[in-house]
RODO-2510 file (C-alpha; in nm, 4 decimals, decimal comma):
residues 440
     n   res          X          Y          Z
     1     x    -1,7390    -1,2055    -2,5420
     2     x    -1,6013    -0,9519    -2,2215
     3     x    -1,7203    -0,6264    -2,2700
     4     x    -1,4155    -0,4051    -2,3824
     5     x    -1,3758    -0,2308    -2,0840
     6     x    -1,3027    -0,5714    -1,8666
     7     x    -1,0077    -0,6086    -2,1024
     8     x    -0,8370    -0,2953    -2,0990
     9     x    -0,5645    -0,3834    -1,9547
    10     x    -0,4582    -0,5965    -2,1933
    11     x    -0,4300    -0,3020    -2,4124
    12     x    -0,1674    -0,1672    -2,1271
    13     x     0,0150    -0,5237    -2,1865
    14     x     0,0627    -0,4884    -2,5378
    15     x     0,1082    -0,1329    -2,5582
    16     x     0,4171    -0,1782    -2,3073
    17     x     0,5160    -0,4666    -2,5160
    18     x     0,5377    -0,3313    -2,8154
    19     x     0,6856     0,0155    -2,6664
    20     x     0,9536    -0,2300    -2,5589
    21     x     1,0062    -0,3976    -2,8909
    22     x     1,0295     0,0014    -3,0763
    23     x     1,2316     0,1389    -2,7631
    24     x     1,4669    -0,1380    -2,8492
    25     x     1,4770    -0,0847    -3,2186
    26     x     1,5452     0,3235    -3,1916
    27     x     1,7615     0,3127    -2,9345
    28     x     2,0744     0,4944    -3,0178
    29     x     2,3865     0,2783    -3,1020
    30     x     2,6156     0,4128    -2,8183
    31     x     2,2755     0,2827    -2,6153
    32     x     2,3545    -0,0901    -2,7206
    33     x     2,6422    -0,3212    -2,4569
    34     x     2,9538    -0,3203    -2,5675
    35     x     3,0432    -0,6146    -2,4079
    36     x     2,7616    -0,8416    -2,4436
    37     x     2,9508    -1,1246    -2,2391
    38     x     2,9291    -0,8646    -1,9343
    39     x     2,5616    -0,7869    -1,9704
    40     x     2,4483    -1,1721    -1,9960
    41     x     2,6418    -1,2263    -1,7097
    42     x     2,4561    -0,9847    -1,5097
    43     x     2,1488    -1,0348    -1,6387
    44     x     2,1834    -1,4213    -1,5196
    45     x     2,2921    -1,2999    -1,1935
    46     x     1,9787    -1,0406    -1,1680
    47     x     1,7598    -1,3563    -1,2728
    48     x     1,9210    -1,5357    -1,0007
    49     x     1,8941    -1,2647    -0,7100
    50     x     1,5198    -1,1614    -0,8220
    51     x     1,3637    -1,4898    -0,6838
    52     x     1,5139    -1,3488    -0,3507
    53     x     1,2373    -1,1251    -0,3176
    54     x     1,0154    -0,9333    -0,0244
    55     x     0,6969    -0,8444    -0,0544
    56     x     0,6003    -0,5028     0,1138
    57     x     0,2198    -0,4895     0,0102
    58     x    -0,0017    -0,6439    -0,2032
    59     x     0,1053    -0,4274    -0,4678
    60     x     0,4662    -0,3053    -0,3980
    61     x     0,7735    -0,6194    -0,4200
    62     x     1,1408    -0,5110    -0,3260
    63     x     1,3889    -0,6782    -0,5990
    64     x     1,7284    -0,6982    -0,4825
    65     x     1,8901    -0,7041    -0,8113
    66     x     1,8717    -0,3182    -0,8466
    67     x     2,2249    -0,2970    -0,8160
    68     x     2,3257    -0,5323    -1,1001
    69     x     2,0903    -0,3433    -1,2418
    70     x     2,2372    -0,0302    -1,2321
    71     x     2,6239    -0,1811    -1,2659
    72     x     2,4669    -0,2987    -1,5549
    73     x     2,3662     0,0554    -1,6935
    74     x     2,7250     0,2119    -1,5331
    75     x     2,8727    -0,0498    -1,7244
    76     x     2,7229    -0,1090    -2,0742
    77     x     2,4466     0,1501    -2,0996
    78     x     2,0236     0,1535    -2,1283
    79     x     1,9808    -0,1260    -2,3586
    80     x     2,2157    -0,4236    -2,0579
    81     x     2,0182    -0,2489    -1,7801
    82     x     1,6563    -0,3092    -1,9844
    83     x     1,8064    -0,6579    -2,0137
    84     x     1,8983    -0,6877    -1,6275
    85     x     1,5770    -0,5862    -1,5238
    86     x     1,3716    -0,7510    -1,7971
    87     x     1,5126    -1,0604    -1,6301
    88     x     1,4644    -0,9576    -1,3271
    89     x     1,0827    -1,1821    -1,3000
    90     x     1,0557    -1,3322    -0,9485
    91     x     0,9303    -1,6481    -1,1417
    92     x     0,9346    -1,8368    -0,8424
    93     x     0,6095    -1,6188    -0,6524
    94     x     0,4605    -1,5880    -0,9669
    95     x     0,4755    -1,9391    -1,0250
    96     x     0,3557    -1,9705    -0,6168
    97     x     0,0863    -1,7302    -0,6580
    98     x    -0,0569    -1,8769    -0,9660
    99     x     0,0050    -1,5102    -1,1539
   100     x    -0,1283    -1,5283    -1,5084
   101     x     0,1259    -1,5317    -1,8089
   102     x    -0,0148    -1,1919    -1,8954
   103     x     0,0799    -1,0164    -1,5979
   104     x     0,4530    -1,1688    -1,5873
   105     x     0,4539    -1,0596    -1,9693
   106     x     0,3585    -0,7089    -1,9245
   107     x     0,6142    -0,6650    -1,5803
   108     x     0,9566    -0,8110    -1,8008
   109     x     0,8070    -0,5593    -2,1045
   110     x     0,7609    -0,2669    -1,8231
   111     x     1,1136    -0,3476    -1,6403
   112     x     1,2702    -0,3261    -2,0000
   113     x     1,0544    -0,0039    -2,0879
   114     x     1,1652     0,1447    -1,7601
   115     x     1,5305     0,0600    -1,7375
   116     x     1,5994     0,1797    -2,0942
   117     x     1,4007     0,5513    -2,1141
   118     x     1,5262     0,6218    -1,7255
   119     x     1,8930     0,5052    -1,8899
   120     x     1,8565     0,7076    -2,2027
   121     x     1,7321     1,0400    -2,0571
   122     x     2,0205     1,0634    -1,8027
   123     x     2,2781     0,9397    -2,0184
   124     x     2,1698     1,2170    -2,2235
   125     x     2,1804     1,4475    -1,9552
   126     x     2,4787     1,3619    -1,7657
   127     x     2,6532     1,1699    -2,0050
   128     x     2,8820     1,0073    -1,7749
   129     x     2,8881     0,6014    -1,7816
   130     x     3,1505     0,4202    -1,7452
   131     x     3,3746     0,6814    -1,7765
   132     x     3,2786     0,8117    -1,4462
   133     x     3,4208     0,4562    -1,3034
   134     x     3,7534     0,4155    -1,1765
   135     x     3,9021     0,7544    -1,0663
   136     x     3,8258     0,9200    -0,7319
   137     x     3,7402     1,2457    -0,9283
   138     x     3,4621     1,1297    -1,0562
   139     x     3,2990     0,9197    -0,8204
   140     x     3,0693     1,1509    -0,6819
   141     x     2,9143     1,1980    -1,0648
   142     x     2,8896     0,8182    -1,0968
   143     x     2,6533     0,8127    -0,7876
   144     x     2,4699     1,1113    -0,9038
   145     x     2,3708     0,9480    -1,2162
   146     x     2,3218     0,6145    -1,0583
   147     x     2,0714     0,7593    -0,7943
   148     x     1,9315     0,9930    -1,0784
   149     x     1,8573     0,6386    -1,2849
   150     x     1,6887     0,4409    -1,0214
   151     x     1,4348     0,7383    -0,9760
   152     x     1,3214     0,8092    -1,2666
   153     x     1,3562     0,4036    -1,3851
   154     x     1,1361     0,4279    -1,0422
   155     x     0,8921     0,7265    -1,1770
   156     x     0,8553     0,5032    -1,5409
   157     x     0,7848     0,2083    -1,3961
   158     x     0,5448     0,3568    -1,1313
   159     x     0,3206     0,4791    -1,4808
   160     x     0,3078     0,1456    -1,5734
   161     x     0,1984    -0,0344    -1,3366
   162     x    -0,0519     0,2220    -1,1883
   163     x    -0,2329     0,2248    -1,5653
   164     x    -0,2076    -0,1139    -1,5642
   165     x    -0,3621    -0,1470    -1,2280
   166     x    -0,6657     0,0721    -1,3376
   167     x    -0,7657    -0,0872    -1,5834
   168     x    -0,7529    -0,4418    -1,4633
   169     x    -0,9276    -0,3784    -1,1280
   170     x    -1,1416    -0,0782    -1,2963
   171     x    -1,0221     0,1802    -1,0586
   172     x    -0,9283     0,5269    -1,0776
   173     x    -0,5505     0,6299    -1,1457
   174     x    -0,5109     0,7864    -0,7733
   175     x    -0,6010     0,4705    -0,6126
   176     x    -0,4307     0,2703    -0,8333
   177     x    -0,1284     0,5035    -0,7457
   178     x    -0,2225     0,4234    -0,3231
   179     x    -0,1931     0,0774    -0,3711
   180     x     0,1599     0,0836    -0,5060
   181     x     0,2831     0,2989    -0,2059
   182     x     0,5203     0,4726    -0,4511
   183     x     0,7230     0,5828    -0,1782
   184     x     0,7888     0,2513    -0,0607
   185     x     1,0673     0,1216    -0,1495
   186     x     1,2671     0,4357    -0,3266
   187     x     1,5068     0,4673     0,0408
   188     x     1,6257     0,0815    -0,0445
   189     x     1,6524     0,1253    -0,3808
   190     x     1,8299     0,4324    -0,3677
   191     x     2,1157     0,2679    -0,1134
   192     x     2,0964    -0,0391    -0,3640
   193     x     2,1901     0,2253    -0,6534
   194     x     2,4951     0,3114    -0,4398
   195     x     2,6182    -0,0381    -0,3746
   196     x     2,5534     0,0154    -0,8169
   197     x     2,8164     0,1979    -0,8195
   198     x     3,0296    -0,0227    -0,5966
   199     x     2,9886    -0,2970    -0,8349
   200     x     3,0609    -0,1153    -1,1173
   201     x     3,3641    -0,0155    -1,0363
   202     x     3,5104    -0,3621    -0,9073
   203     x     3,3399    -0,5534    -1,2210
   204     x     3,5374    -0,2500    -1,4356
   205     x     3,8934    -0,3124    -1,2887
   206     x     3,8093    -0,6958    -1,3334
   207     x     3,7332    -0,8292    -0,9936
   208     x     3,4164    -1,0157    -1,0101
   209     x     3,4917    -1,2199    -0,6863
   210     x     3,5020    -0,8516    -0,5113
   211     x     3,1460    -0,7643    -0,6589
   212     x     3,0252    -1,1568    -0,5447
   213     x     3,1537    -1,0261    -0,2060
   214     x     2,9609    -0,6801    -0,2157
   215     x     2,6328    -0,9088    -0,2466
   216     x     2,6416    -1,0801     0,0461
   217     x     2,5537    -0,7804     0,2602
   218     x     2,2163    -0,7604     0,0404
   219     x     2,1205    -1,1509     0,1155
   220     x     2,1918    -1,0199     0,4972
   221     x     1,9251    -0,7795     0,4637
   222     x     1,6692    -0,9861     0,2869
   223     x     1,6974    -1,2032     0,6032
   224     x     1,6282    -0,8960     0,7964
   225     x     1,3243    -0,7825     0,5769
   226     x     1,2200    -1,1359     0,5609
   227     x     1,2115    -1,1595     0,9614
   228     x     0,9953    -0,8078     0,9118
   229     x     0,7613    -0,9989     0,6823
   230     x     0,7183    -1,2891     0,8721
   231     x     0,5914    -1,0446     1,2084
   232     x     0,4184    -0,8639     0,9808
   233     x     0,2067    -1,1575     0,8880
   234     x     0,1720    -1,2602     1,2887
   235     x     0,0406    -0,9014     1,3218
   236     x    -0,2184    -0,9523     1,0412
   237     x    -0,2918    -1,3209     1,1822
   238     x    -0,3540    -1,1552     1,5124
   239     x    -0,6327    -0,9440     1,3966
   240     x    -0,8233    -1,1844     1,1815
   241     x    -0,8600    -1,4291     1,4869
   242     x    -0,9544    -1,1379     1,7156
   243     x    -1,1993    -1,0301     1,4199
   244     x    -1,3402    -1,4020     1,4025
   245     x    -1,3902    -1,4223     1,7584
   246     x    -1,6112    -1,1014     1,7085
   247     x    -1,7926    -1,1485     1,4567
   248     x    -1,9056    -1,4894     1,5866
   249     x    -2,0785    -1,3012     1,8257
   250     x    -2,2191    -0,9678     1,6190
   251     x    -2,2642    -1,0503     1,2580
   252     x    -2,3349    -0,6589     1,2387
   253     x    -1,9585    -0,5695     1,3584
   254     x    -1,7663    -0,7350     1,0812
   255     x    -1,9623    -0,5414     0,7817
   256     x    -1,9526    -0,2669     1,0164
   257     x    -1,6082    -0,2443     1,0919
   258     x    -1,4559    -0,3854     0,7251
   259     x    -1,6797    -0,0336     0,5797
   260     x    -1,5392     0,1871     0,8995
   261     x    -1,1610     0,0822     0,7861
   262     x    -1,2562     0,1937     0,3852
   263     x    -1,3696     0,5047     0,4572
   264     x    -1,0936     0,5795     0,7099
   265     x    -0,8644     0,4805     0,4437
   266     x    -1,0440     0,7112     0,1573
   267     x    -1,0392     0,9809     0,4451
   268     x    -0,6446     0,9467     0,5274
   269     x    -0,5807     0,9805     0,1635
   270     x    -0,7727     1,2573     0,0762
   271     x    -0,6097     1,4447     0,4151
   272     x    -0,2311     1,2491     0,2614
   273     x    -0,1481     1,1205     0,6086
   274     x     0,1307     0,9031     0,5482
   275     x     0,0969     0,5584     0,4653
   276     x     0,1928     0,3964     0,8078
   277     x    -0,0824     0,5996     0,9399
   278     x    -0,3021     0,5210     0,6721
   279     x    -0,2234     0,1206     0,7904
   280     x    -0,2765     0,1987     1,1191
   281     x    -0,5775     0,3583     1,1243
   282     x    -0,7268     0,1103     0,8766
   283     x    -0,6267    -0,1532     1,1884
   284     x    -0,7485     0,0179     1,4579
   285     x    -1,0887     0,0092     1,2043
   286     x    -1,1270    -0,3162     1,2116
   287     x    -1,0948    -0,3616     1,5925
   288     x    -1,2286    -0,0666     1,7335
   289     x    -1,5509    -0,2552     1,8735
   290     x    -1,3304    -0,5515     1,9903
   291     x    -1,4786    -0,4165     2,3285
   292     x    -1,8342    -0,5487     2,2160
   293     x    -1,7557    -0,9001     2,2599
   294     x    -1,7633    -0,8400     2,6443
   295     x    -2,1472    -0,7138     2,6094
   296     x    -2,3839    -0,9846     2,6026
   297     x    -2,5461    -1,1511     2,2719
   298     x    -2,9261    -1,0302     2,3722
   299     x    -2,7941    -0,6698     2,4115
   300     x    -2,6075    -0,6305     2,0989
   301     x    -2,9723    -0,8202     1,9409
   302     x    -3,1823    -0,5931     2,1148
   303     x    -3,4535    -0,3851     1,9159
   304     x    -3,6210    -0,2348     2,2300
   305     x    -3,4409     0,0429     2,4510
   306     x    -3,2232    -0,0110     2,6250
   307     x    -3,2359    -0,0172     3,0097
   308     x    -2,9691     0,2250     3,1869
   309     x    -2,7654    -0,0622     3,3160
   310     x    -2,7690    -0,1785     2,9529
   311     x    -2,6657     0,1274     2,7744
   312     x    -2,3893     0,1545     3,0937
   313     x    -2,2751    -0,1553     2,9720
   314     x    -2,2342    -0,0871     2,6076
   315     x    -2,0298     0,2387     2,6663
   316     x    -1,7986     0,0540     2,8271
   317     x    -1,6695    -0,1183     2,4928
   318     x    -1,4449     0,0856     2,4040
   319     x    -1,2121     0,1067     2,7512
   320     x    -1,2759    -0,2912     2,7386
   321     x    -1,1516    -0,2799     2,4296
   322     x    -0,8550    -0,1739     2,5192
   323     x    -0,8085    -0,4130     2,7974
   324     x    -0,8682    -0,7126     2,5695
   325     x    -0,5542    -0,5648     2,3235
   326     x    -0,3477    -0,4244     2,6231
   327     x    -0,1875    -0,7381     2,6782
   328     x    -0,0550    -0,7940     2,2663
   329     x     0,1953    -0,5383     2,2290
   330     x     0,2045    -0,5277     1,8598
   331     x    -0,1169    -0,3958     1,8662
   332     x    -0,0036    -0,1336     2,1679
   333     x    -0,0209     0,1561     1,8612
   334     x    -0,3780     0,1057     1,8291
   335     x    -0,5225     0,1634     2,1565
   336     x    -0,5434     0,5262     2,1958
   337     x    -0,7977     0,4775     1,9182
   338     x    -1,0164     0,1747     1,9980
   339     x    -1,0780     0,3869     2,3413
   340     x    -1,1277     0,7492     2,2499
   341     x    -1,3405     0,6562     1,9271
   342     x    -1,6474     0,8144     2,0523
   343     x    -1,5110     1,0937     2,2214
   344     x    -1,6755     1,4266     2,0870
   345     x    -1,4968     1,7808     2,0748
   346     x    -1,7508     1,9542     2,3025
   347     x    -1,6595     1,7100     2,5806
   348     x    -1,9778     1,4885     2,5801
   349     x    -1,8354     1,1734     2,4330
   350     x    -1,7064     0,9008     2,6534
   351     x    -1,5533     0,7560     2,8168
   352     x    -1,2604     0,9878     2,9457
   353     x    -1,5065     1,3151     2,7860
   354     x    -1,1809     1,4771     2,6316
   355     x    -1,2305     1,7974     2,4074
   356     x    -1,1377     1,9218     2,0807
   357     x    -0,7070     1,9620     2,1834
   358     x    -0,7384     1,6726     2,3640
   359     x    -0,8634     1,4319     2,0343
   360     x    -0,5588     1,3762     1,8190
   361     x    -0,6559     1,4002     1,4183
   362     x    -0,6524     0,9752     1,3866
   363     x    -0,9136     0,9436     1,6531
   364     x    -1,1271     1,2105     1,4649
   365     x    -1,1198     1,0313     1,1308
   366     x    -1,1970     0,6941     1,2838
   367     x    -1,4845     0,9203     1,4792
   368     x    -1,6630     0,9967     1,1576
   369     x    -1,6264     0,6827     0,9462
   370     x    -1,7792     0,5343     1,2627
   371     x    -2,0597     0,7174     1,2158
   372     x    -2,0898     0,8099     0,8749
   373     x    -2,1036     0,4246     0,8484
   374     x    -2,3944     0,3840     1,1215
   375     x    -2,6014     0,6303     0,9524
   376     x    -2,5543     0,4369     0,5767
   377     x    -2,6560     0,1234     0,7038
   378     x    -2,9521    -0,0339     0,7339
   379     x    -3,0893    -0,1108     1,1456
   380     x    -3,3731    -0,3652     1,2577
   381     x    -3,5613    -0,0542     1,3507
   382     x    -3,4769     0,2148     1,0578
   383     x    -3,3524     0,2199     0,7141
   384     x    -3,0005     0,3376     0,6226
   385     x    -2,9893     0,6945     0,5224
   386     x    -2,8973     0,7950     0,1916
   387     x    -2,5050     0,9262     0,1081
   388     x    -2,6383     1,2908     0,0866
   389     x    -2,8865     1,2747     0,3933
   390     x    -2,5440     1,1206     0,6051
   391     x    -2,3237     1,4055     0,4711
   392     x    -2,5822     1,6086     0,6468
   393     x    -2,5839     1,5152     0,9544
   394     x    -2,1801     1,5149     0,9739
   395     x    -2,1823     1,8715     0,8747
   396     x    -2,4633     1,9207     1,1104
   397     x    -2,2321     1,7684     1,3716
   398     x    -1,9044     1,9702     1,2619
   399     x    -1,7637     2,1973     1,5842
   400     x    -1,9267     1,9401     1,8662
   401     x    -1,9197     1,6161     1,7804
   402     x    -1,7087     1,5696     1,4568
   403     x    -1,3397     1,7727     1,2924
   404     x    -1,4889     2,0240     0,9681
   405     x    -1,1348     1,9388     0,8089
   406     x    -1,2226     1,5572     0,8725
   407     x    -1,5323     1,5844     0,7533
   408     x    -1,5248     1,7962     0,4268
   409     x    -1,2407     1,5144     0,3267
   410     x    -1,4623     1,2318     0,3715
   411     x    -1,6849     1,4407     0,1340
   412     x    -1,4493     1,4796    -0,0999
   413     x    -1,3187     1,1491    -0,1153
   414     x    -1,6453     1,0129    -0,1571
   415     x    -1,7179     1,2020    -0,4509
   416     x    -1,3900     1,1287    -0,6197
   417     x    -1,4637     0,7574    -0,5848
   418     x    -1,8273     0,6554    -0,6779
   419     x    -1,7403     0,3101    -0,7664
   420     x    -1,5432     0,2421    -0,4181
   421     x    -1,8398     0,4067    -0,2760
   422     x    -2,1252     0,1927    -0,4319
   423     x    -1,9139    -0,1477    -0,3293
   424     x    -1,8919     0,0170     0,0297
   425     x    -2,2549     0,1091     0,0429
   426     x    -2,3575    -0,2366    -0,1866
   427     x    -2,1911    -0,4397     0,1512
   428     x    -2,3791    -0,2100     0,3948
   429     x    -2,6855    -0,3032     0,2529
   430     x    -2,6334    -0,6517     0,2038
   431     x    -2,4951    -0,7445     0,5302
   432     x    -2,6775    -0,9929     0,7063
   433     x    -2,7685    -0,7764     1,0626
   434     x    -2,9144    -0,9275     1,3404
   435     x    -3,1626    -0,7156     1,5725
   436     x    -2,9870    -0,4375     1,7368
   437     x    -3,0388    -0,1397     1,9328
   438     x    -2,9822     0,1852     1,8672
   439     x    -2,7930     0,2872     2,1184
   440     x    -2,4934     0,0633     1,9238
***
């Protein structure tokens, strides 16, 4: 039998399920549809539009049924929108993605849970409905309480899944909460709410052919988003074969740089950088000794010192570096870093020697986990250093070669997640590293 903690979030399953179940139960009777005809009939249609969905991480999937949904509450209260999104299961990925029964369980009882509090609290607040529907004069209230629905049906669900999330991948709540991106996807969600409100008012003066009209536009923009997705992917696709090609060459650089790209993640966190940042600089991580591959095998290997010409040649990685990417121009963003990523703020780093307002903040964060990472691993010619002896040396470093503010993050993240940590370090130690220099 699993220990209990491996399980735990099957507790979160069937305590969402069976908050579902009571939520349904106490719900208030003006909560309930009264038109149930209207409610399946959206409810089919959000079952319909949710296999239209876009992923935007791992974590985070845009549903474009939010605006039945919320017709759906306009309409016939909490209890048809906890129906609209309970349906609203993108069966079709799960089905694709081989997603246990569990998990698609848990996200119809979580829609439900989500749909029906968010509905109850501002029906109880602003108490509009479908009254608000149908007269100029009170349009501007219906769109209040539509937007005011969506984000809090947004907060709910966000709880859910992020305690979910820790418990099934044993994480702490704060990362769980980074790899949903809660910010995401509120801006669509928030103009889906609005074309809510469109429906709502054409399904309440009976024209369903004008709502089936007001949909098209959203099947429009899924082909944009799904044109977004699909260079997305190329963009990923580009750096794993660049990555390949590298590591073929220096086992060392792809434990190396994976490690670099965690800690500049736990760092950008820590310092809340917004997310696109956060992506980016994880990216430029994982290339920023792309350079390398232009320095021959026997260097890279070497456990002796280097000769001059040899140590010329490996400072030179990171401006070739960013001649190798300067021809792919979705990966134009991340050149800046791959070349000034051993620049130091007293002005002896190379290769252009800039100095402390001449580094911009990314550059400094990838400058640490570089070498925060360098000094945790173990070399051909030293062992790696322990976590406290490498928090050392960075704060030895602070004011000429590395940020404080960068630094005293990366401390603090580290301490606020040991278990990240001790996978990071566990791959450090285990990596497979061929002989190297230590001028690398």
């Amino acid at each position: 039998m699993e220990p209990l903690r491996e399980n735990r979030h099957y507790w979160v399953i069937a305590v969402t399920g069976l908050g579902a179940v009571a939520l349904a139960l106490s719900s208030p009777q003006w909560a309930f549809p009264s038109d149930w005809m209207t409610t399946i009939i959206l409810a089919a249609f959000c079952l319909v539009l949710s296999q239209l969905v876009i992923s935007l991480s791992s974590a985070v999937f845009f549903l474009l049924n939010t605006s039945l949904v919320v017709a759906a509450y306009l309409l016939q209260g909490p209890v048809a929108a906890g129906v609209g999104m309970a349906c609203s299961i993108p069966v079709i990925m799960y089905r694709r993605e081989r997603t246990p029964f569990s998990a698609m369980v848990f996200n119809a009882a979580q829609h439900f849970v989500s749909a029906v509090l968010a509905g109850l609290v501002i029906s109880s607040v602003l108490g509009a409905g479908s009254s608000a529907l149908g007269s100029p004069s009170t349009v501007l209230l219906a769109v209040l309480e539509a937007i005011a629905f969506v984000l809090l049906m947004h907060a709910v669900n966000l709880a859910l899944v992020s305690a979910y999330l820790k418990h099934r991948e044993n994480i702490s709540l704060l990362e769980a909460v980074r790899r949903i991106d809660p910010v995401a996807d509120i801006p669509g969600n928030v103009l889906l709410a609005l074309v809510g409100v469109v429906l709502a008012n054409l399904i309440a003066a009976g024209s369903w052919v004008g709502a089936m009209l007001v949909l098209l536009p959203i099947l429009a923009v899924r082909r944009v988003f799904r044109v977004y997705s699909e260079l997305a992917a190329a963009y990923s696709d580009t750096i794993s074969a660049l990555m390949g090609a590298l590591e073929e060459k220096d086992l060392y650089t792809r434990g190396h740089s994976d490690r670099v790209a965690s800690y500049c993640r736990l760092i950008g966190t820590e310092m809340r950088l917004a997310s696109r940042d956060v992506v980016l600089l994880e990216r430029a991580a994982l290339l920023h000794d792309i350079g390398k591959m232009a320095v021959p095998e026997q260097v890279l290997r070497s456990v002796r010192h280097l000769s001059r010409g040899e140590f010329e040649t490996v400072r030179r990685h990171p401006e070739t570096g960013e001649q190798i990417l300067g021809g792919v121009e979705l990966l134009e963003p991340l050149l800046p870093l791959i070349r000034r990523h051993h620049e130091r703020l007293d002005g002896t780093g190379y290769p252009d020697g800039l100095t402390d307002a001449d580094i911009p903040l990314s550059v400094r964060i990838l400058a640490v986990a570089d070498a925060y990472d360098a000094m945790t691993s173990d070399r051909p010619y030293r062992p790696r250093l322990s976590e406290e002896q490498a928090m050392q040396e960075l704060l030895r470093g602070v004011g000429t070669q590395f940020d404080a503010a960068v630094v005293q993050s990366l401390i603090a993240a580290l301490q606020n997640q040991t278990s990240l940590v001790g996978d990071v370090m566990k791959s450090a130690s285990s990596t497979p590293f061929p002989n190297q220099s230590p001028e690398h």
